[in-house]
Biopython code that builds the backbone (N, CA, C, O; Angstrom):
import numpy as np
from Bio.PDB.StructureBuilder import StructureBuilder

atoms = [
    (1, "UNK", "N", (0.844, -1.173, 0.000)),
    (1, "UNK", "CA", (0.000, 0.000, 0.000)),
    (1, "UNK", "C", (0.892, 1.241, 0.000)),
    (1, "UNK", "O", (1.872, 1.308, 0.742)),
    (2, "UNK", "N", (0.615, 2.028, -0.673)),
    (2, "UNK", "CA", (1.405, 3.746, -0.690)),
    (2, "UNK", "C", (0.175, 4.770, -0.408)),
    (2, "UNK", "O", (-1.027, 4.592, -0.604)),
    (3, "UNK", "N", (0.782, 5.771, 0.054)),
    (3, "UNK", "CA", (-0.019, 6.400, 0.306)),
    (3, "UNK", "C", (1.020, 8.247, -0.388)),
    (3, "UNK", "O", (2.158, 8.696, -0.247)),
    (4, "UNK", "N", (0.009, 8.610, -0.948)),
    (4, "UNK", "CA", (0.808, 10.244, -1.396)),
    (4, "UNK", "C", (0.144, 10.898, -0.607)),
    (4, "UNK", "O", (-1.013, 10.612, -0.297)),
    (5, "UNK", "N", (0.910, 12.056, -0.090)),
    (5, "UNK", "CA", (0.649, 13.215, 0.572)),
    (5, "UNK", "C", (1.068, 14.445, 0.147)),
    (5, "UNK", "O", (2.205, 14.903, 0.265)),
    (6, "UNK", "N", (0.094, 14.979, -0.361)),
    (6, "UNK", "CA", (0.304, 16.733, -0.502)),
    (6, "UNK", "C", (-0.313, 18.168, -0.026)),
    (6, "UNK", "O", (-1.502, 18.407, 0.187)),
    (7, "UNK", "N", (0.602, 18.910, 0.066)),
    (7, "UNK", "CA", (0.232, 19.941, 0.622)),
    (7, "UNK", "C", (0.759, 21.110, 0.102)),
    (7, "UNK", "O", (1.914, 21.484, -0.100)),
    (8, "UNK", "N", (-1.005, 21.917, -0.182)),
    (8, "UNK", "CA", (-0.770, 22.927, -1.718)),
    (8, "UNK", "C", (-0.967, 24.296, -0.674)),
    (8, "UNK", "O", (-2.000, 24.368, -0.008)),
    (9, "UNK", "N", (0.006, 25.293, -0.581)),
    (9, "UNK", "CA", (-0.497, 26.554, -0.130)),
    (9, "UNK", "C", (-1.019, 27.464, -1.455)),
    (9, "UNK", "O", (-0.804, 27.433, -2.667)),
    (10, "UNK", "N", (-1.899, 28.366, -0.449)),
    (10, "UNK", "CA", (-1.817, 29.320, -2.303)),
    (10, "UNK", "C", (-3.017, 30.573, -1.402)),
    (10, "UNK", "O", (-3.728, 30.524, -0.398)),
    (11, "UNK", "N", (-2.674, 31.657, -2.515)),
    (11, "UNK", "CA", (-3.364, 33.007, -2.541)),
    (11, "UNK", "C", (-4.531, 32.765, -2.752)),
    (11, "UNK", "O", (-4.865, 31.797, -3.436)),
    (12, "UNK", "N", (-5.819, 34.009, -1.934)),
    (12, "UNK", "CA", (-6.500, 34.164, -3.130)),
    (12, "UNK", "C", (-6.912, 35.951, -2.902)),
    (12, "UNK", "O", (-7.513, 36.453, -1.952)),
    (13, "UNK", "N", (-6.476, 36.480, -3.854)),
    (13, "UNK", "CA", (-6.209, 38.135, -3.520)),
    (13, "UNK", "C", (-7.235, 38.296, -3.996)),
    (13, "UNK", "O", (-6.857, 38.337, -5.167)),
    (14, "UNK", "N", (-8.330, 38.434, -4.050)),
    (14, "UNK", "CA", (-9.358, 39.456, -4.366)),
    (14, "UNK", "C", (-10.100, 38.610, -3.333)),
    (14, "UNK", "O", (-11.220, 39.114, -3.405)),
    (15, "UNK", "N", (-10.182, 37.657, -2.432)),
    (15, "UNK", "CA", (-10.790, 37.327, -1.414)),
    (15, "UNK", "C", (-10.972, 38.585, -0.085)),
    (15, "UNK", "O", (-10.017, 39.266, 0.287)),
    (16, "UNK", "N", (-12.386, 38.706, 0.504)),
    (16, "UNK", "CA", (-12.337, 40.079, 1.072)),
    (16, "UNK", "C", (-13.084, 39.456, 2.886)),
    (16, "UNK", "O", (-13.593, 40.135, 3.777)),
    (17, "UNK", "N", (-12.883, 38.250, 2.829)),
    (17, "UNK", "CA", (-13.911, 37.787, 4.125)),
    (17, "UNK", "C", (-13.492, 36.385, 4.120)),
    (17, "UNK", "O", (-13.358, 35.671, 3.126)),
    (18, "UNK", "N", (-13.213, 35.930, 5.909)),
    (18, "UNK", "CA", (-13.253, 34.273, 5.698)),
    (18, "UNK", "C", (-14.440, 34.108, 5.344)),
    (18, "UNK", "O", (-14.299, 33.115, 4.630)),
    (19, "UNK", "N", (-15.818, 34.416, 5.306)),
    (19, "UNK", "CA", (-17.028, 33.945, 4.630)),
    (19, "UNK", "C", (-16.525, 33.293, 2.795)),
    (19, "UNK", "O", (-16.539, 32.130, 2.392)),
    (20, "UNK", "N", (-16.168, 34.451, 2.109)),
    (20, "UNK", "CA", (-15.511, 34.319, 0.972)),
    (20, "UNK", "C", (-14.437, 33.089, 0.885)),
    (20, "UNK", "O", (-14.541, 32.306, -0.060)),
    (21, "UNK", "N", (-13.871, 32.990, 1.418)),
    (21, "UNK", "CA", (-12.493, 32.223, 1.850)),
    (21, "UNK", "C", (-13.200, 30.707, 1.935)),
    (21, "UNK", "O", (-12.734, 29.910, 1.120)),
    (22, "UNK", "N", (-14.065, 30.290, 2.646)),
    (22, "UNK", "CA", (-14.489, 29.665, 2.946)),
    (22, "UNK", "C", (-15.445, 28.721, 1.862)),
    (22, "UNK", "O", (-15.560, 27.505, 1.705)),
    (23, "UNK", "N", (-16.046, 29.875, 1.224)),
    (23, "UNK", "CA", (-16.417, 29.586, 0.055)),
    (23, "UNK", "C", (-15.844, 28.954, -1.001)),
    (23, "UNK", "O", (-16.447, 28.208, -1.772)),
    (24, "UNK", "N", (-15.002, 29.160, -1.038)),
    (24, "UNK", "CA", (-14.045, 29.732, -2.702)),
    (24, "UNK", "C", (-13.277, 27.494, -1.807)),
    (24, "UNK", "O", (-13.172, 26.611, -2.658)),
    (25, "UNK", "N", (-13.018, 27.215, -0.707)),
    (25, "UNK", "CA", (-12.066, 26.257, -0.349)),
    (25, "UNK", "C", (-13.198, 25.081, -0.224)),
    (25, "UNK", "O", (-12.845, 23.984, -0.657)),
    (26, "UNK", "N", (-14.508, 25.183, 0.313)),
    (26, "UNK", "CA", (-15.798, 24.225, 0.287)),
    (26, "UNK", "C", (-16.119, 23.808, -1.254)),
    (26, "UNK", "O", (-16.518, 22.664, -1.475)),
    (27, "UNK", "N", (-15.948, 24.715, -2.297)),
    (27, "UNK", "CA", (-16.247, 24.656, -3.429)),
    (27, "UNK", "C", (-14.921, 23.282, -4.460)),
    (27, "UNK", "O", (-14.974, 22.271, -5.160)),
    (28, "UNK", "N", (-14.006, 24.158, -3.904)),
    (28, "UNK", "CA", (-12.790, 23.805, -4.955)),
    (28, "UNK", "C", (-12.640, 21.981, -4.025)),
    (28, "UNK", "O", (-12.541, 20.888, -4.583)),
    (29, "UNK", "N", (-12.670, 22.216, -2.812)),
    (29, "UNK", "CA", (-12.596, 20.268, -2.209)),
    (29, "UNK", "C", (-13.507, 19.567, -2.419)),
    (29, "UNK", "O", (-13.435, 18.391, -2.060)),
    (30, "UNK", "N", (-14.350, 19.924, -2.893)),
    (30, "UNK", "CA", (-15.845, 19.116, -3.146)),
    (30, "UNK", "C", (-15.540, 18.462, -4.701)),
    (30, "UNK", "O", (-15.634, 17.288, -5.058)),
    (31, "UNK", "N", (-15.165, 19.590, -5.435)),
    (31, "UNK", "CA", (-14.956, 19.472, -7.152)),
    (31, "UNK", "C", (-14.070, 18.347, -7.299)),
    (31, "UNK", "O", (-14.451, 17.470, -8.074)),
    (32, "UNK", "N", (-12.542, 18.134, -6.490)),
    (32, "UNK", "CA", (-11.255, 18.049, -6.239)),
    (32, "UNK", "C", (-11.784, 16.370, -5.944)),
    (32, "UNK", "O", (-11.420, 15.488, -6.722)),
    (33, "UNK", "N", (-12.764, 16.018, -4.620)),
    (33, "UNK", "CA", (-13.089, 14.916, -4.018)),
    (33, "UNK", "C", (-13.639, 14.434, -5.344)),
    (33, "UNK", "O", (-12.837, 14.115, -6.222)),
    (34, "UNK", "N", (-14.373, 14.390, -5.466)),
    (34, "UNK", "CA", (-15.403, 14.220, -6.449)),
    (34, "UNK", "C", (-14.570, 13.769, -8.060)),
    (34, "UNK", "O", (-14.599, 12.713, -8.692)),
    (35, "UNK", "N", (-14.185, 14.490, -8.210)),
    (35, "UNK", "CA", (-13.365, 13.795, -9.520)),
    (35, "UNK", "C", (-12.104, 13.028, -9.658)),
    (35, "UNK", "O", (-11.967, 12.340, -10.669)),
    (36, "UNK", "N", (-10.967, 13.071, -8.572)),
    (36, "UNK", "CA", (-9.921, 12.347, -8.107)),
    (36, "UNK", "C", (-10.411, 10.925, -7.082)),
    (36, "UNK", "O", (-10.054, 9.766, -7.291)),
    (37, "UNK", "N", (-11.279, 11.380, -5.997)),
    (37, "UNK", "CA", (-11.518, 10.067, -5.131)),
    (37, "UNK", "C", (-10.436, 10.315, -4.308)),
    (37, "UNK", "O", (-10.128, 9.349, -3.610)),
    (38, "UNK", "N", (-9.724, 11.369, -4.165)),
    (38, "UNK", "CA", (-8.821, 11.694, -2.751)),
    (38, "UNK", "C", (-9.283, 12.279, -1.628)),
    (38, "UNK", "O", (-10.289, 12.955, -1.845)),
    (39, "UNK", "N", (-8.841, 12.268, -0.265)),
    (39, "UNK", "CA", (-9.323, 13.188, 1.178)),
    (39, "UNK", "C", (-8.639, 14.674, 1.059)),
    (39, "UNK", "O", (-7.474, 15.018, 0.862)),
    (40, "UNK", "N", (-9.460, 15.171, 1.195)),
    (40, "UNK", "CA", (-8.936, 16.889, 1.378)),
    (40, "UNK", "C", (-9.151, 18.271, 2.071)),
    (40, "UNK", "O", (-9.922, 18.899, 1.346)),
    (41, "UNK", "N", (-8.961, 18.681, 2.668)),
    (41, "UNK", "CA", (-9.100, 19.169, 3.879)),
    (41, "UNK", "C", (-7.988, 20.611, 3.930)),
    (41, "UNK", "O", (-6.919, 20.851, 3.369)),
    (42, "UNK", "N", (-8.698, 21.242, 4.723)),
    (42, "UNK", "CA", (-7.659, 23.200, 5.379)),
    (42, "UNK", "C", (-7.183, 22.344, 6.389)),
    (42, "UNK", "O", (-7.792, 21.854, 7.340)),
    (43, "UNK", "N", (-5.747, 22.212, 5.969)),
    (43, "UNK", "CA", (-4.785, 22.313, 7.517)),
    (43, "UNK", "C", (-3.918, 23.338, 7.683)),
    (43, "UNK", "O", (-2.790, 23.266, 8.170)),
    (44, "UNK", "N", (-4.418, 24.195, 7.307)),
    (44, "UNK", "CA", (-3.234, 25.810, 7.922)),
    (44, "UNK", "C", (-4.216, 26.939, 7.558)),
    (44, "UNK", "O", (-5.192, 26.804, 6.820)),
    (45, "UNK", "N", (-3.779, 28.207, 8.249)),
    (45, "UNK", "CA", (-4.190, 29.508, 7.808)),
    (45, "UNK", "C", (-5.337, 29.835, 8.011)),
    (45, "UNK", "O", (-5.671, 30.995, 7.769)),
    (46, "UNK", "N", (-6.563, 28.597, 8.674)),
    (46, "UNK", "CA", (-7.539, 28.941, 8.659)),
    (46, "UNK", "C", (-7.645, 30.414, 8.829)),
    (46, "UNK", "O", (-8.115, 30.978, 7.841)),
    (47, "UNK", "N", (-7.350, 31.125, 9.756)),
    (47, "UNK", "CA", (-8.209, 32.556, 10.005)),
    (47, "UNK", "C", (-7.628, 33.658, 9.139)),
    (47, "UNK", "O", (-8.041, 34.816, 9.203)),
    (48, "UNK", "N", (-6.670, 33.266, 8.337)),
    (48, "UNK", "CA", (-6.542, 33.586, 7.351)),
    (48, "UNK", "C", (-7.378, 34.027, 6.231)),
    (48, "UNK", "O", (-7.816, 33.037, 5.646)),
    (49, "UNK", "N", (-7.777, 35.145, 5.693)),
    (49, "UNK", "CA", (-9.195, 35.476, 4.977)),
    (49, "UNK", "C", (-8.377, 35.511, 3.105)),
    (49, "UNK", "O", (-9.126, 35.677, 2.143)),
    (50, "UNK", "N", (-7.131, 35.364, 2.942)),
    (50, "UNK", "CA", (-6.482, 35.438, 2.129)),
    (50, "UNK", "C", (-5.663, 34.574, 1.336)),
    (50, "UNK", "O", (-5.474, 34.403, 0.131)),
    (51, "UNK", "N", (-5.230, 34.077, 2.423)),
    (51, "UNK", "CA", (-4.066, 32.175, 2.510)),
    (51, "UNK", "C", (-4.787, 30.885, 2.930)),
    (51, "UNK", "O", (-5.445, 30.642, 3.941)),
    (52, "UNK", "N", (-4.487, 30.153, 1.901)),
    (52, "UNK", "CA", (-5.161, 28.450, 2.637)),
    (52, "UNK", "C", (-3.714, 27.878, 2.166)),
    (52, "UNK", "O", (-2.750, 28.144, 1.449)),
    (53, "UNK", "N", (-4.324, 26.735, 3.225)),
    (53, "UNK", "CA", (-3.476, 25.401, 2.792)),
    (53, "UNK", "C", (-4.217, 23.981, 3.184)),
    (53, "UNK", "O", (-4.609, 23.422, 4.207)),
    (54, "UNK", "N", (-4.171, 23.700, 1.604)),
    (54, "UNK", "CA", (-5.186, 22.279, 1.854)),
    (54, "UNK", "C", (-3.968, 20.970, 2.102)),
    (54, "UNK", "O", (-2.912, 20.842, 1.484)),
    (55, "UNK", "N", (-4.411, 20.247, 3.004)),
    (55, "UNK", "CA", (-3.733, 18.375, 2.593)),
    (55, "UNK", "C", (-4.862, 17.839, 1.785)),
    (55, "UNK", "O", (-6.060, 18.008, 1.558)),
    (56, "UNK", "N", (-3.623, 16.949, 1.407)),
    (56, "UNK", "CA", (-4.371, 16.256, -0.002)),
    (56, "UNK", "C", (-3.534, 14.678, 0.550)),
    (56, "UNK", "O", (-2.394, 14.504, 0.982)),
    (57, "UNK", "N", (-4.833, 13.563, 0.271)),
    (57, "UNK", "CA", (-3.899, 12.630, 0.224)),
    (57, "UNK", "C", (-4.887, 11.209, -0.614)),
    (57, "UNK", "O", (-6.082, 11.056, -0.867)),
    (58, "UNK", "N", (-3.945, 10.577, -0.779)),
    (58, "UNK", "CA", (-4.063, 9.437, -2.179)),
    (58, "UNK", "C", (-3.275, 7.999, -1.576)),
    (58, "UNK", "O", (-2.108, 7.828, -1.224)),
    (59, "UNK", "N", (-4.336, 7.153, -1.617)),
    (59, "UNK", "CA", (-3.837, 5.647, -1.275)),
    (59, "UNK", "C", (-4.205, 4.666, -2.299)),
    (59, "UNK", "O", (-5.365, 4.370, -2.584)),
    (60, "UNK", "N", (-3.241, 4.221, -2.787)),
    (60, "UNK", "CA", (-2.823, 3.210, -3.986)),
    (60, "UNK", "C", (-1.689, 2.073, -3.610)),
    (60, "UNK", "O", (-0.816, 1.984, -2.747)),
    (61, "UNK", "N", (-2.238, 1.092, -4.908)),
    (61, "UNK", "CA", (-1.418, 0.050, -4.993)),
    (61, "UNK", "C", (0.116, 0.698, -5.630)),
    (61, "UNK", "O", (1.026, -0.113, -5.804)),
    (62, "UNK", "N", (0.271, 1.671, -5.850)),
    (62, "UNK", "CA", (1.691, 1.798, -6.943)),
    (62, "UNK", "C", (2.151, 3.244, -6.589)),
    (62, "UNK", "O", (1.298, 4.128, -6.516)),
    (63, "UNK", "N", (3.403, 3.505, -6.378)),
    (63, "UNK", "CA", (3.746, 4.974, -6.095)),
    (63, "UNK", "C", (3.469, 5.908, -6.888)),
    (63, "UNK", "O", (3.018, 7.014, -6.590)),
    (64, "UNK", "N", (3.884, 5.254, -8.549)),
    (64, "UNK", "CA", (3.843, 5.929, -9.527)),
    (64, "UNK", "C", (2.181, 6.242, -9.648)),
    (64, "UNK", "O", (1.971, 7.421, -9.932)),
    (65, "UNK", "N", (0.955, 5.418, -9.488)),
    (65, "UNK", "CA", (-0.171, 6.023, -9.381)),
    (65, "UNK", "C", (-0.913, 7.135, -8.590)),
    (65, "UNK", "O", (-1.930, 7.805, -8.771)),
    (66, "UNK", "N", (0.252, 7.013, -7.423)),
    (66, "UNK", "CA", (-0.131, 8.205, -6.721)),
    (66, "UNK", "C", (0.132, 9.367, -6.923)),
    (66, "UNK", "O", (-0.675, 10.294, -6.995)),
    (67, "UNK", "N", (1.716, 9.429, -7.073)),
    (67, "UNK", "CA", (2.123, 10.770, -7.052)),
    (67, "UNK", "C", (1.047, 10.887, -9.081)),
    (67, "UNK", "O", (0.519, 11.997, -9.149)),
    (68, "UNK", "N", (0.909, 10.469, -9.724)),
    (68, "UNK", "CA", (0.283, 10.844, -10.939)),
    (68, "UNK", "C", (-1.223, 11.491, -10.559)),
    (68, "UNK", "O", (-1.626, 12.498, -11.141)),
    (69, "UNK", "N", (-2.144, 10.695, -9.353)),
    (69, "UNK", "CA", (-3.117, 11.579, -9.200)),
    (69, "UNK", "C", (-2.862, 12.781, -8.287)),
    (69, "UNK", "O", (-3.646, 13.725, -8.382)),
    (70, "UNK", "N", (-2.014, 12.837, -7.554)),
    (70, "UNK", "CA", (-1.313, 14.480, -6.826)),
    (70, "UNK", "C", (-0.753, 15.265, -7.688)),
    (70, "UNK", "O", (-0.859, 16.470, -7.458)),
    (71, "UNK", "N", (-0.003, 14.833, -8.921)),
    (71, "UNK", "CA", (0.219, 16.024, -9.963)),
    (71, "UNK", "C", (-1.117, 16.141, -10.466)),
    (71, "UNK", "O", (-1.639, 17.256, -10.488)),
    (72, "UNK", "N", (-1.578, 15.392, -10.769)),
    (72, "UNK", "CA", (-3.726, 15.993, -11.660)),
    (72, "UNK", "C", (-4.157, 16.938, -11.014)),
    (72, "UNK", "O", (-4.563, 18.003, -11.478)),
    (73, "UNK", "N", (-4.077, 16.489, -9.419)),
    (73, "UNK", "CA", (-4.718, 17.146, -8.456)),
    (73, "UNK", "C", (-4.382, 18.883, -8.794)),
    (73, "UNK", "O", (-5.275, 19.699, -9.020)),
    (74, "UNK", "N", (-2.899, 19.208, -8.765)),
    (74, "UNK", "CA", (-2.268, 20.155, -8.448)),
    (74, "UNK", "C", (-2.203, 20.919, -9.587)),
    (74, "UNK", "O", (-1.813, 22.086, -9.628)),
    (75, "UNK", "N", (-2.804, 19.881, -11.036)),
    (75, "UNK", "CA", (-2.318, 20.636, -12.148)),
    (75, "UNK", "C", (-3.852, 21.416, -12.331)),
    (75, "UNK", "O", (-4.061, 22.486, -12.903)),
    (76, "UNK", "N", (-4.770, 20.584, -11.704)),
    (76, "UNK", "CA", (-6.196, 21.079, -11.979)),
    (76, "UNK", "C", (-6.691, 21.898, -10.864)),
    (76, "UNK", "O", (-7.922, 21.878, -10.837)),
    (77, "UNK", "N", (-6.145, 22.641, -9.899)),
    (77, "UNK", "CA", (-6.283, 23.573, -9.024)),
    (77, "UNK", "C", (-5.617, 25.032, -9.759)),
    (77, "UNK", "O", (-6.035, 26.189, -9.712)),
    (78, "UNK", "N", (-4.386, 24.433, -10.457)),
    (78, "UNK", "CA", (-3.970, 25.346, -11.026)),
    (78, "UNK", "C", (-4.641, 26.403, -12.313)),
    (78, "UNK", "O", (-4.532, 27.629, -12.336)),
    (79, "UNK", "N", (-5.144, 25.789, -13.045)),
    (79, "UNK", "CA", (-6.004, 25.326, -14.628)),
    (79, "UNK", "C", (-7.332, 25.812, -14.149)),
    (79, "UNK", "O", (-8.073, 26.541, -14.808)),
    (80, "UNK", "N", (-7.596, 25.321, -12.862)),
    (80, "UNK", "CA", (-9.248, 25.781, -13.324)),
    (80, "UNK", "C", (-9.679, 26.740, -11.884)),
    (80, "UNK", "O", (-10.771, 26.565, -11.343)),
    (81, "UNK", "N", (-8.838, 27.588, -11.447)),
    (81, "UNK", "CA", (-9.185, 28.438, -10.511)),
    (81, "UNK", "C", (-8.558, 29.779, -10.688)),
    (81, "UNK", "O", (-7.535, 29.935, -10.022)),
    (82, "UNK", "N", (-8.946, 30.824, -11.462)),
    (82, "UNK", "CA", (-8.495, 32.189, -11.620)),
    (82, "UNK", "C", (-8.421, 32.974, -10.593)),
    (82, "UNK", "O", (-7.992, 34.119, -10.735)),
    (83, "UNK", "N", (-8.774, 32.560, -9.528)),
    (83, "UNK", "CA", (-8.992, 33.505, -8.423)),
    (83, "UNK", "C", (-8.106, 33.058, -7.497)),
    (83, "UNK", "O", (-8.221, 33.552, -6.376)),
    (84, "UNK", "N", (-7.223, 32.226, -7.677)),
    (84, "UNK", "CA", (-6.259, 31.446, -6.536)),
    (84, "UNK", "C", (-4.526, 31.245, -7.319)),
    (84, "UNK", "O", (-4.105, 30.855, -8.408)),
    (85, "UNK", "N", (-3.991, 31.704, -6.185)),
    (85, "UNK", "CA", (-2.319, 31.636, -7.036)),
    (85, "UNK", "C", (-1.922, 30.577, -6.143)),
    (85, "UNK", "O", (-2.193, 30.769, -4.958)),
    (86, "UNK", "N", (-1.184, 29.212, -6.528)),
    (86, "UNK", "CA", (-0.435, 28.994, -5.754)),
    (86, "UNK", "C", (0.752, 29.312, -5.293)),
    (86, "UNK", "O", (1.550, 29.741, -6.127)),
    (87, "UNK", "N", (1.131, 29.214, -4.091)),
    (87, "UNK", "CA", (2.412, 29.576, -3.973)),
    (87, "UNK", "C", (3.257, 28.361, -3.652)),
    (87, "UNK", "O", (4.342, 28.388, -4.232)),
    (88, "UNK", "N", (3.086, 27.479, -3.013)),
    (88, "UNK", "CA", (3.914, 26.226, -2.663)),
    (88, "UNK", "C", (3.153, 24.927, -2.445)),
    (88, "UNK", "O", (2.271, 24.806, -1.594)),
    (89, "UNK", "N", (3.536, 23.999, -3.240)),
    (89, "UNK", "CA", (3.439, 22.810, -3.296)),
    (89, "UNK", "C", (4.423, 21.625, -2.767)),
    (89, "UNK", "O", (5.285, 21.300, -3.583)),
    (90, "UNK", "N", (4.426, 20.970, -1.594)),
    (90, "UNK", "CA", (4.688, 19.678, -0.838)),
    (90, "UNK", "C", (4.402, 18.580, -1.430)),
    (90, "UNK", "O", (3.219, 18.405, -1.722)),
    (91, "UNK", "N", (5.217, 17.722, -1.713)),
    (91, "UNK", "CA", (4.475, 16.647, -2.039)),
    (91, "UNK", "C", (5.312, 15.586, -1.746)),
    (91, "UNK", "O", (6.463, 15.913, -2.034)),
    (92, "UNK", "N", (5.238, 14.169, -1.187)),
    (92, "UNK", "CA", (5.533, 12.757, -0.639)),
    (92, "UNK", "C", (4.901, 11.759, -1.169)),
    (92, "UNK", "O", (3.757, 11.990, -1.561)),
    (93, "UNK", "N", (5.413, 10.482, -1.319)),
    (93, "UNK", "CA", (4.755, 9.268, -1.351)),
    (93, "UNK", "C", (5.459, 8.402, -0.555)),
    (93, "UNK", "O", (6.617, 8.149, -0.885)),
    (94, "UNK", "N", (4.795, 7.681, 0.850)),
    (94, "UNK", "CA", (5.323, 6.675, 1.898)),
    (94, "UNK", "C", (4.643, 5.671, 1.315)),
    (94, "UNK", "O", (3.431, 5.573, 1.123)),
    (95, "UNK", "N", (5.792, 4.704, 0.965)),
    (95, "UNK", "CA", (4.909, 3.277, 0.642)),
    (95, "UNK", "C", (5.643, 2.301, 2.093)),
    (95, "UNK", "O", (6.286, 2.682, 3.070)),
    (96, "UNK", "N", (5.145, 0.824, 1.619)),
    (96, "UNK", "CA", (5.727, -0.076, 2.259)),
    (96, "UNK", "C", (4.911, -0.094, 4.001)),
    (96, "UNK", "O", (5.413, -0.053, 5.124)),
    (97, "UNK", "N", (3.284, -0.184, 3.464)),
    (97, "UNK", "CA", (2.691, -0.705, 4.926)),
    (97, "UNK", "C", (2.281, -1.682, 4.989)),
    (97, "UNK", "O", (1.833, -2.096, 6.058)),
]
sb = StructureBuilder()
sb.init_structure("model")
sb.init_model(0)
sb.init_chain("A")
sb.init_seg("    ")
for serial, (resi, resn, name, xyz) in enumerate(atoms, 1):
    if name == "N":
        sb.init_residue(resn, " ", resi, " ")
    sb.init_atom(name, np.array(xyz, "f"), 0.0, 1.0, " ", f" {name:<3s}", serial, name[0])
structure = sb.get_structure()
């Protein structure tokens, strides 16, 4: 079993309220769950009305399948959100459980 782990920080500058914030991160993990089949979740910055940082994580038979759905993941946060910059991307795969 492997498991990938990532963790995407990123902007979103025209965000004006954690209401907004909140929005804009309920929206994009739902889309994210939903078409990958990964767990995803705010682990930083919450009170942050400007900065998130989501974990992302992916459990597979093959490393190479993982880290391939954490680059999708990361390439399609990138691609389909105009309102969000990333700034740093983490990324791991622990196999061997």
């Amino acid at each position: 079993m492997n498991v990938g782990v990532c963790k995407v920080r990123f902007q979103i500058p025209a965000n004006q309220s954690l209401k907004g914030k909140r929005r804009v991160i309920a929206s994009m993990a739902q889309r994210i769950r939903n078409r990958f089949g990964v767990a995803i979740a705010e682990v930083a910055d919450n009170d942050s009305w400007q900065m998130a940082t989501l974990g992302i994580a992916c459990v597979s038979g093959s490393v190479r399948h993982a880290d391939e759905v954490l680059d999708n993941v990361i390439a399609y946060i990138e691609r389909s959100r105009e309102d969000v910059v990333v700034l740093d991307v983490e990324q791991e795969t622990i196999s061997g459980f």
